[in-house]
C-alpha positions as CSV (number, residue, x, y, z in Angstrom):
1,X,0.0,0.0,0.0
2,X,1.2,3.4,-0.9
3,X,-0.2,6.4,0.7
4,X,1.1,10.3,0.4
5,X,1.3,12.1,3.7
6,X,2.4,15.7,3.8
7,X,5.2,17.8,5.8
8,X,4.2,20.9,7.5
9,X,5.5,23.8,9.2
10,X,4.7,23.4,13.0
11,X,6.9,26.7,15.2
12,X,10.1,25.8,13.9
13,X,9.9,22.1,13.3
14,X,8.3,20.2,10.9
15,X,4.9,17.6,10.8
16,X,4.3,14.9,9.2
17,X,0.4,14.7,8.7
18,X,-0.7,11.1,8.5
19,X,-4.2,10.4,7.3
20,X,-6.6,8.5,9.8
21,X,-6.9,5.5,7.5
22,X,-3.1,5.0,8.3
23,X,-3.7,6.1,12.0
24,X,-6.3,3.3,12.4
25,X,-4.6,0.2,11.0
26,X,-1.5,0.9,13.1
27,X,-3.7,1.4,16.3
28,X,-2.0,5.1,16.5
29,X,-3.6,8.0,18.5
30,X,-2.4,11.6,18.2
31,X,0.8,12.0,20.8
32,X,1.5,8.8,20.1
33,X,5.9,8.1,19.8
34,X,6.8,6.5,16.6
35,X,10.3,5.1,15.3
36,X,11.4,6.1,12.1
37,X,13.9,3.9,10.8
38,X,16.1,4.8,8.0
39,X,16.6,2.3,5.2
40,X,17.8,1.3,1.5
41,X,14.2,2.3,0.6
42,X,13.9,5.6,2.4
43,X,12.1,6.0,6.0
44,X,10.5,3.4,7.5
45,X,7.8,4.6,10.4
46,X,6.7,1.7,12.9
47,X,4.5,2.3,16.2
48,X,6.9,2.6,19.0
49,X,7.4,-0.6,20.9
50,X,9.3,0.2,25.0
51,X,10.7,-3.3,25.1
52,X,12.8,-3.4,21.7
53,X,13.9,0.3,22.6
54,X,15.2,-0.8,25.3
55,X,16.8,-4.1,24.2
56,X,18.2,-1.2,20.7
57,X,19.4,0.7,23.9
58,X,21.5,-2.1,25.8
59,X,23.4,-3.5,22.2
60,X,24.0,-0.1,22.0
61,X,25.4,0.0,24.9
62,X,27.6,-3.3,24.9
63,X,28.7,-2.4,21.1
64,X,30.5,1.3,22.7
65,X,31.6,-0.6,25.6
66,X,33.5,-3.5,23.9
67,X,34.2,-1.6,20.4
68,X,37.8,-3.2,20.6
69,X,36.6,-7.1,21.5
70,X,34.2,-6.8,18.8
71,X,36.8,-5.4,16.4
72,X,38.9,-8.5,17.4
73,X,36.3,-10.7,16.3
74,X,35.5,-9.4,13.5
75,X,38.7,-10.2,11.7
């Protein structure tokens, strides 16, 4: 499915306006967090999820941590 949404000017930041057809099927309500996900394709938008956050947050954490031991094994 392909649908165009629209950025606006909000202050000094920008909105994206999504349309309520897209609001519905992804159970979103209005101050609702989102991810957005940059890929090959572009942006990817997904309903925010705490758990994988968190999980995103602690490999994060263990990849600065142990840069060098990963290096190590990489090679």
């Amino acid at each position: 499915m392909q649908i165009t949404a629209k950025i606006t000017k909000v202050g000094n930041s920008s909105a994206l306006i999504l349309p309520k057809e897209i609001m519905a099927r992804f159970n979103l309500n209005q101050g609702d967090t989102v991810n957005l996900t940059e890929s090959h394709d572009g942006l990817t938008i997904t309903p925010y999820d705490e758990k994988k956050s968190r999980q995103l947050d602690m490999a994060r954490d263990i990849m600065r941590n142990n840069r060098n031991m990963l290096k190590k094994l990489a090679e």
